[in-house]
MIDOSE-1310 file (N, C-alpha, C; in nm, 2 decimals, decimal comma, always signed):
residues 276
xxxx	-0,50/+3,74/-0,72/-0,61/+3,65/-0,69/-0,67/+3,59/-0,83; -0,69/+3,72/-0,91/-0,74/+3,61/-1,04/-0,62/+3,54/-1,15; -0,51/+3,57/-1,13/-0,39/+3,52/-1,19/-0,42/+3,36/-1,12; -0,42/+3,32/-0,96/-0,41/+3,25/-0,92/-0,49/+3,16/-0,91
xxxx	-0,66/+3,20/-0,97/-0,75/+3,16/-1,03/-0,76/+3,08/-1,12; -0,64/+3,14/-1,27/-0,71/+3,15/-1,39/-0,60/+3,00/-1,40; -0,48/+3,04/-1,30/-0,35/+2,93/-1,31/-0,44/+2,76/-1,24; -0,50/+2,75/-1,15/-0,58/+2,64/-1,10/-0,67/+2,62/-1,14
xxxx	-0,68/+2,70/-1,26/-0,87/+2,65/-1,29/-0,81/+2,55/-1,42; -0,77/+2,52/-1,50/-0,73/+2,41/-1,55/-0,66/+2,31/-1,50; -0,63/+2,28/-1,40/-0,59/+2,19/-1,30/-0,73/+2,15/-1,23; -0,81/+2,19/-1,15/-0,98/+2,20/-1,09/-1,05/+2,11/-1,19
xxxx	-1,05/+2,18/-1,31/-1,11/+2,10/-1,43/-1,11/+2,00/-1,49; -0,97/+1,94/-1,45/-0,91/+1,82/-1,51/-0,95/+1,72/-1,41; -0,95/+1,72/-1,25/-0,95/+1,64/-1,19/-1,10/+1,65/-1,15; -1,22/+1,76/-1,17/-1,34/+1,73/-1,18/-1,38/+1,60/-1,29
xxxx	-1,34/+1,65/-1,39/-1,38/+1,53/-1,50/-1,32/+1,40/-1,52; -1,13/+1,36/-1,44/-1,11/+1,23/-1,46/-1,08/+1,20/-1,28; -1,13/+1,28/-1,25/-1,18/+1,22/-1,06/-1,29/+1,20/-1,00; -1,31/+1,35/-0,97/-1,46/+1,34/-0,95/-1,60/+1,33/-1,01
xxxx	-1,59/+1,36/-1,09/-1,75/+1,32/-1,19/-1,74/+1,17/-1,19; -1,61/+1,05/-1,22/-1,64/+0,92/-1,18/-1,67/+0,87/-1,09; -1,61/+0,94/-0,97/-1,63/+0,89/-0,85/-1,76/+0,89/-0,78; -1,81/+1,03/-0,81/-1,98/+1,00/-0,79/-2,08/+0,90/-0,89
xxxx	-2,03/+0,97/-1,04/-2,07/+0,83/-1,08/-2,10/+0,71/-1,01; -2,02/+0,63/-0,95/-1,96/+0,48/-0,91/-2,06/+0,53/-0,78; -2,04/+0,57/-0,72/-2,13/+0,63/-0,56/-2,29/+0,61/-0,65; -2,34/+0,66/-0,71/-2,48/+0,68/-0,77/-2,52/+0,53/-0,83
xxxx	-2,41/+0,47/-0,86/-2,42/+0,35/-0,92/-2,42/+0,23/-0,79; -2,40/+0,24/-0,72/-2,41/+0,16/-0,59/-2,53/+0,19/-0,50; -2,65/+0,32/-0,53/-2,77/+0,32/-0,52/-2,89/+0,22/-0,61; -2,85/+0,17/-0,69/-2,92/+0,12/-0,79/-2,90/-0,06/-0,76
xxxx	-3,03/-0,11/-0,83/-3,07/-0,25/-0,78/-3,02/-0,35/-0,88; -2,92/-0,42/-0,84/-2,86/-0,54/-0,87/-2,94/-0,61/-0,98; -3,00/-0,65/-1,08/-3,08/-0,73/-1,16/-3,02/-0,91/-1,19; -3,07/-1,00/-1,21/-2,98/-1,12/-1,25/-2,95/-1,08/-1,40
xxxx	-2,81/-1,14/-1,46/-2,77/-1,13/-1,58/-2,67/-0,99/-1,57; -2,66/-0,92/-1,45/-2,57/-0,82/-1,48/-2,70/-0,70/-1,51; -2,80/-0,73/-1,51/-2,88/-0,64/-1,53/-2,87/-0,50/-1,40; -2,90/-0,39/-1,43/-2,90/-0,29/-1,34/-3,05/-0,19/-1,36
xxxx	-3,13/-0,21/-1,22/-3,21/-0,16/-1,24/-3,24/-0,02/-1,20; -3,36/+0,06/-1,26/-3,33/+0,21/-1,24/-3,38/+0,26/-1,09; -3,38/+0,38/-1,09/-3,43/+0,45/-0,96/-3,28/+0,38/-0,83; -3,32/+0,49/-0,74/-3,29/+0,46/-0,60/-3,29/+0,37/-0,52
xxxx	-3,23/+0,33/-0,46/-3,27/+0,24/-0,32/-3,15/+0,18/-0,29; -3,17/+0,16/-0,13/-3,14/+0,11/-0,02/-3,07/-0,05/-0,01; -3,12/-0,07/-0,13/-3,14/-0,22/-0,11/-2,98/-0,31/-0,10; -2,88/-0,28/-0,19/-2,78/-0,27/-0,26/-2,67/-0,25/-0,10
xxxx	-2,71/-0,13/-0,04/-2,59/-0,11/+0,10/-2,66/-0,17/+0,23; -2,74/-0,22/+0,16/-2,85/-0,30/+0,32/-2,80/-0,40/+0,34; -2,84/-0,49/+0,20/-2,79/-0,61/+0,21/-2,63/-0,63/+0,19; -2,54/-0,51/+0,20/-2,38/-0,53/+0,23/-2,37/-0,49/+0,36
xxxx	-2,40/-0,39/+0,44/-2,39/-0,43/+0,54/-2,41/-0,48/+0,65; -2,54/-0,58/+0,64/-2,57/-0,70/+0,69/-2,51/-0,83/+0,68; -2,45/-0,82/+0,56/-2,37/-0,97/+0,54/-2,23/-0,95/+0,63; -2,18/-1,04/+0,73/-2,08/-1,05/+0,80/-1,96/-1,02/+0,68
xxxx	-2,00/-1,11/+0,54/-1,85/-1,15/+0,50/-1,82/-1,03/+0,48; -1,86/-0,87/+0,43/-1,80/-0,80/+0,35/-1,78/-0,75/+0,46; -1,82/-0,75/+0,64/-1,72/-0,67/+0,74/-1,59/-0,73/+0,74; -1,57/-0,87/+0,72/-1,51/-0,95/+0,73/-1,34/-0,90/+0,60
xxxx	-1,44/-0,88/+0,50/-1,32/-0,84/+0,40/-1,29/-0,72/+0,42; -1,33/-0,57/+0,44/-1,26/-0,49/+0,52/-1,13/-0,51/+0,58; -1,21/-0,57/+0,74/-1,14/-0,54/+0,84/-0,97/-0,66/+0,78; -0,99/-0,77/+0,70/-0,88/-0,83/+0,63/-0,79/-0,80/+0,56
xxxx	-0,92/-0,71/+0,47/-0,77/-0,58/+0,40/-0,68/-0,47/+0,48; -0,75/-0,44/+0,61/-0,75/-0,31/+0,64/-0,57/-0,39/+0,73; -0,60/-0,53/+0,78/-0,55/-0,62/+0,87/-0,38/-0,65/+0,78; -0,42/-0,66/+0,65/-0,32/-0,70/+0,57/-0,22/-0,60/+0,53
xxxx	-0,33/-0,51/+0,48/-0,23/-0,38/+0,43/-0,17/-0,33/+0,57; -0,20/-0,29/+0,68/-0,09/-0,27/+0,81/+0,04/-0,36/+0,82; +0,00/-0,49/+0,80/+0,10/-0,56/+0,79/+0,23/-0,56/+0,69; +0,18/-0,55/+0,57/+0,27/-0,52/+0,47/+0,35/-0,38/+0,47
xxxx	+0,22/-0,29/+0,52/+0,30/-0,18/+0,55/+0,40/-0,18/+0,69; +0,38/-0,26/+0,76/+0,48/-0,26/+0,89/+0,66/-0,32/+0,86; +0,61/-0,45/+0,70/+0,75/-0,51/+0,67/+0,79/-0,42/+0,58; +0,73/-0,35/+0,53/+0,79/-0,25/+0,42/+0,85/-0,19/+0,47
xxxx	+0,84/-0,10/+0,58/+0,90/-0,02/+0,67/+1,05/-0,09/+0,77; +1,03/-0,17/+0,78/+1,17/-0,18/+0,84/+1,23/-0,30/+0,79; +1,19/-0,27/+0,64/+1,29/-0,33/+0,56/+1,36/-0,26/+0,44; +1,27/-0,17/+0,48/+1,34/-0,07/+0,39/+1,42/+0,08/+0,46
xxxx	+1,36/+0,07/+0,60/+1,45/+0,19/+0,66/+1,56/+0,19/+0,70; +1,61/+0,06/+0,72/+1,78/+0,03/+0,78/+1,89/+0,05/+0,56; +1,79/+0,05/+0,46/+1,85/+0,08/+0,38/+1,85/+0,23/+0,32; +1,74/+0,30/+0,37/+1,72/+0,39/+0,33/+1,81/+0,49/+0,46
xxxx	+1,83/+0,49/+0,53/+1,95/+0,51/+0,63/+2,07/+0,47/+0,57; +2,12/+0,36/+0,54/+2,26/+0,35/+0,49/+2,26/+0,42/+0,37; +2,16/+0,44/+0,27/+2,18/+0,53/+0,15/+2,19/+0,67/+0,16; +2,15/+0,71/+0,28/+2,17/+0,85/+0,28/+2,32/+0,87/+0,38
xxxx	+2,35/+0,78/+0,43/+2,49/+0,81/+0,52/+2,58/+0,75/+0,44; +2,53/+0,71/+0,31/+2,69/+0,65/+0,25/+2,74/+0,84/+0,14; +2,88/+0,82/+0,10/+2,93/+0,92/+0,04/+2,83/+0,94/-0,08; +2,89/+1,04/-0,11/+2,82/+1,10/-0,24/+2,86/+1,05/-0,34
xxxx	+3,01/+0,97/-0,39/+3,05/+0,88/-0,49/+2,91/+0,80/-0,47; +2,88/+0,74/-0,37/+2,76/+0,57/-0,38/+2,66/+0,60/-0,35; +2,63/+0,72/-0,32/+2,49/+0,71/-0,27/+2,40/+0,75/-0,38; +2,39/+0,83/-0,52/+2,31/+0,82/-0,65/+2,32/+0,64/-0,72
xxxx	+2,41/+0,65/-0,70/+2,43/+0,49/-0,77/+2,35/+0,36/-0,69; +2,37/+0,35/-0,55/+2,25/+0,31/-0,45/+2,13/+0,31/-0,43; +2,09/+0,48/-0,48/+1,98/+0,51/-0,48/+1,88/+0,45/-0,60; +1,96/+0,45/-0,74/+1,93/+0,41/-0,87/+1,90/+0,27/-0,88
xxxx	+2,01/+0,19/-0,78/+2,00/+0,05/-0,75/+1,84/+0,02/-0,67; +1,81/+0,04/-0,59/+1,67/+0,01/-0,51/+1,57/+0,08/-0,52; +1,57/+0,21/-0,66/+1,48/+0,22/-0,67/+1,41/+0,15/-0,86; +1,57/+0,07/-0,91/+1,49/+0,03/-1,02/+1,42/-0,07/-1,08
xxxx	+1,42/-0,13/-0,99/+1,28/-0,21/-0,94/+1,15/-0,13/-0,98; +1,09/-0,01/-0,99/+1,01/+0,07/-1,05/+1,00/+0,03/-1,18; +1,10/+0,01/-1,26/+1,07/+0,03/-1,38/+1,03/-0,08/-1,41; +1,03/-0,18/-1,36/+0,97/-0,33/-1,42/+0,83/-0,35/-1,34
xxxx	+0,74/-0,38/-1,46/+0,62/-0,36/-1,44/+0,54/-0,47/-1,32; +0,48/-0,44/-1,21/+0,43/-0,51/-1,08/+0,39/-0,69/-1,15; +0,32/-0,70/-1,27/+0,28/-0,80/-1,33/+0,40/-0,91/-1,34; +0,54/-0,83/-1,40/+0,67/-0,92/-1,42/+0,72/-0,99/-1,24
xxxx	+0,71/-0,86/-1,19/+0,76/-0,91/-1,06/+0,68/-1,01/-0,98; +0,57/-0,99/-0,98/+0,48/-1,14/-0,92/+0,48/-1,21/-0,99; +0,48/-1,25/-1,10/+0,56/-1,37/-1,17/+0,68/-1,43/-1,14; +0,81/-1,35/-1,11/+0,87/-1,37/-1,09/+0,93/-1,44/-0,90
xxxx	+0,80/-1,32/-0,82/+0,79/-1,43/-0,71/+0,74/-1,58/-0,71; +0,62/-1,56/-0,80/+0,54/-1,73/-0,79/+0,65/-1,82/-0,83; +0,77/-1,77/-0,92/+0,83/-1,87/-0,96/+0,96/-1,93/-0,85; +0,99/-1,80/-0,79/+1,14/-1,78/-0,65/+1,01/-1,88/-0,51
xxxx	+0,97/-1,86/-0,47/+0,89/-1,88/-0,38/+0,79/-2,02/-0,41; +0,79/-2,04/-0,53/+0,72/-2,19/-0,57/+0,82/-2,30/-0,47; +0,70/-2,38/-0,53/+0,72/-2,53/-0,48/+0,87/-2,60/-0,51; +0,90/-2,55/-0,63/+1,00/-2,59/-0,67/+1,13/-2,46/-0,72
xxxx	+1,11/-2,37/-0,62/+1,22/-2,25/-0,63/+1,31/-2,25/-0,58; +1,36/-2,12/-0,56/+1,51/-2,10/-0,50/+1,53/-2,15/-0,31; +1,37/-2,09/-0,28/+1,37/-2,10/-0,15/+1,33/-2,17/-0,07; +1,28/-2,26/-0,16/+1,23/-2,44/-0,12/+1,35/-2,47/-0,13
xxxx	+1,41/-2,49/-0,22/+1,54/-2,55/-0,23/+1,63/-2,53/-0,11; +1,67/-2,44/-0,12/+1,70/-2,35/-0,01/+1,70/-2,38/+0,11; +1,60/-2,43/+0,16/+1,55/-2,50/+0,32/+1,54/-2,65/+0,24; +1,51/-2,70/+0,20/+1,53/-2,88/+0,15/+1,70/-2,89/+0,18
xxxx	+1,78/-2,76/+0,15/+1,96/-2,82/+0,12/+1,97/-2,80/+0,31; +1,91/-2,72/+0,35/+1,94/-2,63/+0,52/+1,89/-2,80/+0,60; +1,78/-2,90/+0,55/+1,77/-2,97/+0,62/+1,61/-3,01/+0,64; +1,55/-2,93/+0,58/+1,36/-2,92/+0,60/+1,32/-3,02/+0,50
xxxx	+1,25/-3,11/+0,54/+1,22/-3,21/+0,45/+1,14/-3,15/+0,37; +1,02/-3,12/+0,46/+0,84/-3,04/+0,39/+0,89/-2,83/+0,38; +0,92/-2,78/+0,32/+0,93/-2,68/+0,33/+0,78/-2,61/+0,33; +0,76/-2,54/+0,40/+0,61/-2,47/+0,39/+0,59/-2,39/+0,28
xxxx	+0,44/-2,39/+0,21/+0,40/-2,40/+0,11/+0,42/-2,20/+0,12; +0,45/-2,12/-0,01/+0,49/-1,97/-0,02/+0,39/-1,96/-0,08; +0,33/-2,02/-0,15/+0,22/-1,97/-0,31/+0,14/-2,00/-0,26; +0,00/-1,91/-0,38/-0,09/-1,90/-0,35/-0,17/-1,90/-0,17
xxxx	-0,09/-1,83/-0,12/-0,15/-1,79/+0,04/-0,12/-1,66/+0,06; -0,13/-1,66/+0,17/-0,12/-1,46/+0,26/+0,03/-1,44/+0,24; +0,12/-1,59/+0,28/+0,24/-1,58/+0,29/+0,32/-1,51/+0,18; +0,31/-1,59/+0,07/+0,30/-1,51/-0,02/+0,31/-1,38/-0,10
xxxx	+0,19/-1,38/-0,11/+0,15/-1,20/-0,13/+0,18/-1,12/-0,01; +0,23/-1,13/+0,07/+0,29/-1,07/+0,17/+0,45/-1,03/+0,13; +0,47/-1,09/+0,12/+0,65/-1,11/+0,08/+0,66/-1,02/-0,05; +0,56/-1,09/-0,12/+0,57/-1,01/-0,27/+0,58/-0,89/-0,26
xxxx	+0,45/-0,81/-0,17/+0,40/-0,62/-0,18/+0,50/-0,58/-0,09; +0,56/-0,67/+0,02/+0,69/-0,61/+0,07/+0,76/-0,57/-0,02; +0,83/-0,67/-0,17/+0,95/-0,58/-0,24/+0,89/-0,55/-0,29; +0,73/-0,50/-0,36/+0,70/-0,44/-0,48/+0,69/-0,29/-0,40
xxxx	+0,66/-0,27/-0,27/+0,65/-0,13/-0,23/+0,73/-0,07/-0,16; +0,88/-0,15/-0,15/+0,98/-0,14/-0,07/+1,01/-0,02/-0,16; +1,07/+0,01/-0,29/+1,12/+0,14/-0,35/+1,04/+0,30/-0,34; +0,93/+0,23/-0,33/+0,83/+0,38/-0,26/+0,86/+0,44/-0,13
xxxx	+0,87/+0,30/-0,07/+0,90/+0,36/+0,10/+1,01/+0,42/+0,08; +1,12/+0,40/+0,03/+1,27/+0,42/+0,09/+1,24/+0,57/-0,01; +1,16/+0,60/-0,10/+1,19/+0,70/-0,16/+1,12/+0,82/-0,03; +1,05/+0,82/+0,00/+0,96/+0,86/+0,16/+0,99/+0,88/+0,27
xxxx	+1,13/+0,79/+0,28/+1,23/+0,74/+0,38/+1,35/+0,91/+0,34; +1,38/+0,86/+0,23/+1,50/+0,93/+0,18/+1,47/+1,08/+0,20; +1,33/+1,12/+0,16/+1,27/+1,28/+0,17/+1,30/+1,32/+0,34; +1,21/+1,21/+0,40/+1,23/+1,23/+0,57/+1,38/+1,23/+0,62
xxxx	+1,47/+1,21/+0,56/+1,62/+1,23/+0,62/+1,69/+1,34/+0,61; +1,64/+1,42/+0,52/+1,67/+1,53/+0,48/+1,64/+1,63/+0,58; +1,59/+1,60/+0,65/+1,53/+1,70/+0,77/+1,65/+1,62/+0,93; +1,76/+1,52/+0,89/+1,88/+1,47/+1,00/+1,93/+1,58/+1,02
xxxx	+2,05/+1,59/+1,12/+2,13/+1,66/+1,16/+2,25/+1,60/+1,19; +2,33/+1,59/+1,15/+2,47/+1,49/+1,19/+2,52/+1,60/+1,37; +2,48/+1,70/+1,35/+2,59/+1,75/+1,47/+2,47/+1,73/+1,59; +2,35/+1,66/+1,60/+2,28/+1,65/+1,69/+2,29/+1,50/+1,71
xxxx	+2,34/+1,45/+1,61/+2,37/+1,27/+1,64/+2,52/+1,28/+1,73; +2,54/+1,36/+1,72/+2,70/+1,37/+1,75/+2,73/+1,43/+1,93; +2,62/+1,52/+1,92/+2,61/+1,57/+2,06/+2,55/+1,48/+2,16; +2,40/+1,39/+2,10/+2,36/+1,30/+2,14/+2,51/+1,20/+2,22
xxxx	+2,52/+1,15/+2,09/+2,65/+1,05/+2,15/+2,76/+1,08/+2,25; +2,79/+1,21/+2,24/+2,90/+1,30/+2,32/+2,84/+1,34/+2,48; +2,73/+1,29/+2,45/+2,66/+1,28/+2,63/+2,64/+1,15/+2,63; +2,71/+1,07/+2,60/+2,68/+0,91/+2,64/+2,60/+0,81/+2,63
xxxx	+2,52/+0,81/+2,54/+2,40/+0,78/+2,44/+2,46/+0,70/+2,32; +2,41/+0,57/+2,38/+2,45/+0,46/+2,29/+2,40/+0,45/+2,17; +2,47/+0,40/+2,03/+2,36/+0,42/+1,92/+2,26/+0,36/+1,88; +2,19/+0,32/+1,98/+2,03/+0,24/+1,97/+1,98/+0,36/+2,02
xxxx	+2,04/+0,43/+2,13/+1,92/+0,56/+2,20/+1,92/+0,66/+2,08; +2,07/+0,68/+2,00/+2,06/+0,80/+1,90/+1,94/+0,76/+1,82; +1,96/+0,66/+1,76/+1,83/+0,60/+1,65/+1,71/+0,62/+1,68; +1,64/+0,57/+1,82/+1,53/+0,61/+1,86/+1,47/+0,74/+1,91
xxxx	+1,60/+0,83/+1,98/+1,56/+0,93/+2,06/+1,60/+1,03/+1,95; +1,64/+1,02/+1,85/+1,74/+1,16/+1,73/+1,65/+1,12/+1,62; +1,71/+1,00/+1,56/+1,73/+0,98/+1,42/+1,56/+0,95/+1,42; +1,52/+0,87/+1,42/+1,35/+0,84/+1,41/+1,25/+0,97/+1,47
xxxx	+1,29/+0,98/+1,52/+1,13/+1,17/+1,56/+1,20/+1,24/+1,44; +1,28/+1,29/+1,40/+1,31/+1,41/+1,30/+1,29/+1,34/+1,17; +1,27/+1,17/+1,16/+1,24/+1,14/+1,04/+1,12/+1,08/+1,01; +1,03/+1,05/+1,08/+0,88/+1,05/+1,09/+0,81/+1,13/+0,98
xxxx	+0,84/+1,23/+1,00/+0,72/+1,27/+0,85/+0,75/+1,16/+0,71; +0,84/+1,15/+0,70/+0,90/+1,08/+0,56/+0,84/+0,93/+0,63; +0,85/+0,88/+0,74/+0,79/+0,70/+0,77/+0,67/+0,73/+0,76; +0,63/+0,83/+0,79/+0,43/+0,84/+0,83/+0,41/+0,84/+0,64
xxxx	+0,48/+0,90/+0,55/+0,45/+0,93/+0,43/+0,49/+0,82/+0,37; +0,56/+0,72/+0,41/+0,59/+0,59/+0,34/+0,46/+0,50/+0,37; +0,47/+0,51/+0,48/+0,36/+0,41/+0,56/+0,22/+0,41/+0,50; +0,19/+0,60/+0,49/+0,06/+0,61/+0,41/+0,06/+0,53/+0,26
xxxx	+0,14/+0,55/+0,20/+0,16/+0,49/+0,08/+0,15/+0,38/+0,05; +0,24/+0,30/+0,12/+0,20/+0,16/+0,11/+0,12/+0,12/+0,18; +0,02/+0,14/+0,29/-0,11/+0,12/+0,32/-0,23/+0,11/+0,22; -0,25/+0,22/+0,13/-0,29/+0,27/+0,05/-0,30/+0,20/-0,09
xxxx	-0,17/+0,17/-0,11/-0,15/+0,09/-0,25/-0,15/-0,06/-0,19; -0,19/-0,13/-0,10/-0,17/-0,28/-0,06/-0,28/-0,30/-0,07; -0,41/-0,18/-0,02/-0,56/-0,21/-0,06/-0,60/-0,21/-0,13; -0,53/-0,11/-0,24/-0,57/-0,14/-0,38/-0,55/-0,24/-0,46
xxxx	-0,45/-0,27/-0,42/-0,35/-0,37/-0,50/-0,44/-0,52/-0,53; -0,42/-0,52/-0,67/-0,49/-0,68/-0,75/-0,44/-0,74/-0,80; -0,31/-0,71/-0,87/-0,25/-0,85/-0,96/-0,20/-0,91/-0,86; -0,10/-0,86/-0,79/-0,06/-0,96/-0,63/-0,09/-1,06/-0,60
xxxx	-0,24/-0,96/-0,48/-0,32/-1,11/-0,48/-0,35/-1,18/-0,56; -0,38/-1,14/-0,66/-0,45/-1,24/-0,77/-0,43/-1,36/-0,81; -0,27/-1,32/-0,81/-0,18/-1,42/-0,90/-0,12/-1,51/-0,81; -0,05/-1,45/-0,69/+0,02/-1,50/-0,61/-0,07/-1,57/-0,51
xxxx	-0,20/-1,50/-0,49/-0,33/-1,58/-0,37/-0,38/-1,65/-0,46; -0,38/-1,70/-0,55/-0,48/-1,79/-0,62/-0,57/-1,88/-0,57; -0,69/-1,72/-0,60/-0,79/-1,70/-0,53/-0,85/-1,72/-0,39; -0,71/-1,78/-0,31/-0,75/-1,77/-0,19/-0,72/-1,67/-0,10
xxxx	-0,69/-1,58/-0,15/-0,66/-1,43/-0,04/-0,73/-1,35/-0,13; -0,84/-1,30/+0,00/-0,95/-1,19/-0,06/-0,94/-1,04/+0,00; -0,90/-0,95/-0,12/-0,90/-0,79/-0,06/-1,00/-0,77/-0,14; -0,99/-0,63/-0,10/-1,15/-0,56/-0,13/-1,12/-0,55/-0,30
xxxx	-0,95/-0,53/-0,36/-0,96/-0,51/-0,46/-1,00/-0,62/-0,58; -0,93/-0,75/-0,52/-1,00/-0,83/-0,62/-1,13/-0,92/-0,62; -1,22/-0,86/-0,45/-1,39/-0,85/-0,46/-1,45/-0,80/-0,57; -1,41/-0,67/-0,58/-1,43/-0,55/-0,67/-1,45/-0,63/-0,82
xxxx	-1,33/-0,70/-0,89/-1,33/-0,75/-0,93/-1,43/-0,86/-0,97; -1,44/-0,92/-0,91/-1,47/-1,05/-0,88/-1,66/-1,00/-0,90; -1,69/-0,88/-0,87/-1,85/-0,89/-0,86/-1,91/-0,83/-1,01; -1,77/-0,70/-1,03/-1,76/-0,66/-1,10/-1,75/-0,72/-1,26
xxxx	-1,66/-0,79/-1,33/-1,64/-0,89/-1,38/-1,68/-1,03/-1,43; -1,68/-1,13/-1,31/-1,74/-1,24/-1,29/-1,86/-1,27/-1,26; -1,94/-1,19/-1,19/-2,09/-1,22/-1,14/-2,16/-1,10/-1,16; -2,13/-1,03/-1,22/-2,17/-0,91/-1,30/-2,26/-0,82/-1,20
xxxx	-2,22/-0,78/-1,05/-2,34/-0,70/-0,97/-2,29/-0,60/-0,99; -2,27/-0,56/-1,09/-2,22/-0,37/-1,10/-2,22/-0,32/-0,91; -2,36/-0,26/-0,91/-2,38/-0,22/-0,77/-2,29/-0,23/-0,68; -2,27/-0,40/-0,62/-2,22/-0,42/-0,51/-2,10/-0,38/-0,52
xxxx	-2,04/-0,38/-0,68/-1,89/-0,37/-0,70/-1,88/-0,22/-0,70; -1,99/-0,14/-0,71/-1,97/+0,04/-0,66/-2,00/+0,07/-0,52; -2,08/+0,00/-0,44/-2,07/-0,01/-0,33/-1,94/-0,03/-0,22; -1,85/-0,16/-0,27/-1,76/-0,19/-0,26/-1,63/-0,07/-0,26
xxxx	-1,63/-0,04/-0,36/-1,54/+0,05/-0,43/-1,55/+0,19/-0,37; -1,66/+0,24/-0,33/-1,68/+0,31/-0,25/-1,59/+0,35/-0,07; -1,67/+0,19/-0,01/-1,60/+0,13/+0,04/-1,46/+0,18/+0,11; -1,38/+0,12/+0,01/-1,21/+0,14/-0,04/-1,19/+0,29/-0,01
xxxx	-1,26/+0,37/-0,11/-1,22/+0,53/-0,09/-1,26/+0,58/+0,03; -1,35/+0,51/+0,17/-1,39/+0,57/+0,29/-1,26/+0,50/+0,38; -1,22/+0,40/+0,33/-1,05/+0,36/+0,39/-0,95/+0,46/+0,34; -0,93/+0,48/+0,23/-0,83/+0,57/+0,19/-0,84/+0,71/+0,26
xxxx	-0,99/+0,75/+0,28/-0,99/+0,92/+0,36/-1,01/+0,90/+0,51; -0,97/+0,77/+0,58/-0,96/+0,75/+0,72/-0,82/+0,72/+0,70; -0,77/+0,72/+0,63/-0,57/+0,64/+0,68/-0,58/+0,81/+0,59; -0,61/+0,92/+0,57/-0,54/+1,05/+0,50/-0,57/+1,09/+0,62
xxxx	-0,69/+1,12/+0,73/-0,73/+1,19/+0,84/-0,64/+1,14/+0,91; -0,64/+1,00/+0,95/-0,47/+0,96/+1,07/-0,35/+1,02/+1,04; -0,30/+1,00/+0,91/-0,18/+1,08/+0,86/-0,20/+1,20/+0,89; -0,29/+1,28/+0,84/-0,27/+1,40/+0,90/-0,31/+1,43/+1,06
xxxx	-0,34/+1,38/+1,10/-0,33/+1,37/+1,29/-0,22/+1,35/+1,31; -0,17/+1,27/+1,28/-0,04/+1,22/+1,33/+0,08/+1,28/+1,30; +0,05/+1,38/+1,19/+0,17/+1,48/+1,17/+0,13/+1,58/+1,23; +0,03/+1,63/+1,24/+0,05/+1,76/+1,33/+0,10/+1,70/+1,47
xxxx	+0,08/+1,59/+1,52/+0,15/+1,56/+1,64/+0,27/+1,59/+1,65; +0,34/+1,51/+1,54/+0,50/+1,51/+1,59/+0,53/+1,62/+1,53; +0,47/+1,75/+1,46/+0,58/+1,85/+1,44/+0,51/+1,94/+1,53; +0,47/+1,89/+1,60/+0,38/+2,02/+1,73/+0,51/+2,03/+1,80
């Protein structure tokens, strides 16, 4: 017991001082009254989460982030599960080399890659072009909208999923796919009735993830919404920063982390379900 003590108390320590001591910080700092100039004034009060939760817009940006990130996490997921399945059923010659392939996308930094969508997805890119040669006179506009930044946090969080994906397959069974089928079970029923319940923990752990990182997520939007797609993260920003309400932007911020420990409470509901 005190071995096991003495081993987590430098671990305890670390994440009191660069987790939680900020985090209340930022919570104590969202008690405090807004001043003009970025001014922040002292003492307590109400005043700061009164007037946020009476204003429609900031229910409004929630429930948009909360609306968007499901979304993104819905295309992430089955766009990356029919690959993360062929990576784990291909041989062992291709499947490290596969794996290396879709996940190194990681190593180039989120900033390069939305760049590189504004430019594929512009007005004048690959995929305008693309539908102008197929026949579209007006191709619909990719930048700066939801559309957009949608497409984008699909591939930017596709290598997370499939890595989440890949952990959850590990728990297949080929001789249960096989008996399945051997009773006359087409391979859509194997997929749904075999292959997907035994790999759920790894989807519910992709899903959480990129839920998670889509709300937080700000160069994205930033760059690719220009400024017309509003999440909570580049609010944050934006009050933070630009119009200097400290407060509202720890209020806000707060916010965020009472979404992040309601999608950790579902995830964990939802796995004691399916491994009950």
């Amino acid at each position: 017991m005190r071995l096991s003590a003495l081993l987590l108390g430098p671990v305890l320590l670390v994440n009191l001082l660069t987790f939680l001591a900020p985090v209340l910080n930022l919570a104590s700092l969202s008690f405090n009254e807004a001043r003009p100039g970025g001014g922040i004034g002292p003492g307590p009060t109400l005043a700061t989460w009164a007037d946020l939760l009476a204003d429609p817009y900031y229910l409004e940006l929630v429930t948009s982030s909360v609306g968007v990130a499901a979304m993104v996490t819905v295309g992430t997921l089955l766009a990356g599960y029919p690959l993360a399945l062929f990576i784990h059923r291909a041989s062992a010659r291709w499947r490290n080399l596969l794996m290396v392939a879709c996940i190194s996308p990681l190593l180039v930094s989120a900033v390069v890659r939305t760049y590189g969508w504004m430019v594929i997805l512009g007005d004048n890119g690959i995929v305008a072009a693309a539908l102008r040669w197929l026949g579209m006179a007006k191709p619909p506009r990719m930048v700066f909208n939801l559309t957009g930044v949608a497409i984008a946090l699909v591939e930017i969080l596709m290598p997370t999923m499939i890595l989440c994906l890949l952990a959850g397959f590990g728990r297949l069974n080929v001789a249960l796919e096989e008996a399945a089928a051997s009773l006359g079970a087409p391979p859509w029923r194997v997929l749904l009735r075999v292959v997907l319940p035994l790999s759920m923990p790894g989807v519910l752990l992709g899903c959480l993830l990129a839920f998670v990182l889509t709300v937080s997520s700000f160069i994205t939007p930033k760059l690719l919404g220009g400024g017309r797609v509003i999440l909570l993260a580049t609010e944050i920003y934006d009050q933070a920063i630009v119009t200097l309400n400290w407060p509202v932007a720890a209020a806000l911020s707060v916010l965020s982390l009472a979404v992040f420990g309601a999608a950790l409470l579902l995830y964990g509901r939802i796995l004691r379900i399916v491994e009950a």
